[in-house]
C-alpha positions, 0 to 999 in steps of 0.5 A: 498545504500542498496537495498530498501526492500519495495516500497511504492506509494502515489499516489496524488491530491491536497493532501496538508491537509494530506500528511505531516501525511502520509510521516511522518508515513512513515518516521517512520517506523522501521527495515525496509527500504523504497523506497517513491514516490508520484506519483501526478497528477498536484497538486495545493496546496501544495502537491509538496512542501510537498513532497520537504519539507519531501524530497520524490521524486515525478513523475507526472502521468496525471490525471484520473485514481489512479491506473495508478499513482500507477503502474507508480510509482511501476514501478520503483521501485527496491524491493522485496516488494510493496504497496501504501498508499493514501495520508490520510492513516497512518501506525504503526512504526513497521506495514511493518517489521512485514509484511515483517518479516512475508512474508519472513519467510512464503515464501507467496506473499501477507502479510495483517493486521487489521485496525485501523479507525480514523479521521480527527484529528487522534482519534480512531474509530474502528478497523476491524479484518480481517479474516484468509487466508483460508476465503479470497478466499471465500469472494473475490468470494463473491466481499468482500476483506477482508482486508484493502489495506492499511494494506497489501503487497506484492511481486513485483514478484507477481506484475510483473507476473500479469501486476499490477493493471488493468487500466481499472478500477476507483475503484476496481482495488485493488481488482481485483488485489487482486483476481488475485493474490489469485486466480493464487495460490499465497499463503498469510498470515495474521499478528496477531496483538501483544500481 
């Protein structure tokens, strides 16, 4: 088995209404390959059925904190590359080899997108443009990301050096993972949508 070259988390609770969309987007993805885990935190609905069903190997993390979850699984991957999607995010088919195309060829640590938003039933809402690498230092200063997290990645080197995402907190472990990294010098590029 060759080399995983991207590491995904989906980190769970009682996940069952959307995590068979989000392993199916998964599952998907194109000219790349993944490593999945679900790192759940005691699911009772479901969710490790569908994880069995789709044949993805889950961990259990205890519950609390998400991103606990997310460092334990990243933590045992063996990839080049990193991210976690929550459990009702998707991805385009090609949306992670563009990114990872884009990484390798610029020789950055963190690669992000535009967003797409869409609802419950998978109808589109609106999209986010994200602004250029130059603004993303300024905005994050500014306590803003920038970019959708689920529309980025990045290289496990990166997330070693910085010991992952802070524990400490609840909800903005992302983007003080975000800002270290940024802010230790380690270069980023944003992915043009396509033409």
């Amino acid at each position: 088995m060759s080399k995983p070259q991207i590491g995904v988390v989906v980190p769970t609770y009682n996940s069952s209404a959307t995590l068979a969309w989000t392993l199916c987007a998964l599952r998907s993805q194109r000219d790349v390959t993944l490593e999945i885990v679900v790192a759940d935190s005691g699911s009772e609905d479901g969710t490790l059925d569908i994880c069995k069903s789709w044949n993805v190997r889950s961990i259990y993390v205890p519950p609390g904190n998400m991103y606990c979850a997310v460092n334990t699984g990243l933590r045992q991957m063996d990839a080049d590359w990193f991210t976690y999607l929550n459990s009702d995010d998707l991805v385009y088919p090609h949306s992670y080899s563009r990114l990872l195309t884009l990484g390798e060829r610029k020789q950055v640590s963190l690669v992000y997108g535009d967003s797409d938003f869409v609802d419950y039933e998978g109808r589109f809402l609106f999209a986010v443009k994200s602004p250029r690498p130059s603004r993303i230092s300024g905005l994050l200063r500014h306590s803003i990301v920038g970019f959708a997290q689920p529309a980025a990645i990045f290289r496990a080197r990166a997330f070693q050096e910085l010991g992952g995402f802070d524990e400490q907190y609840r909800h903005i472990a992302d983007y003080d993972f975000f800002f270290r990294l940024i802010h230790s010098g380690h270069p980023l590029a944003k992915l043009e949508q396509p033409t």
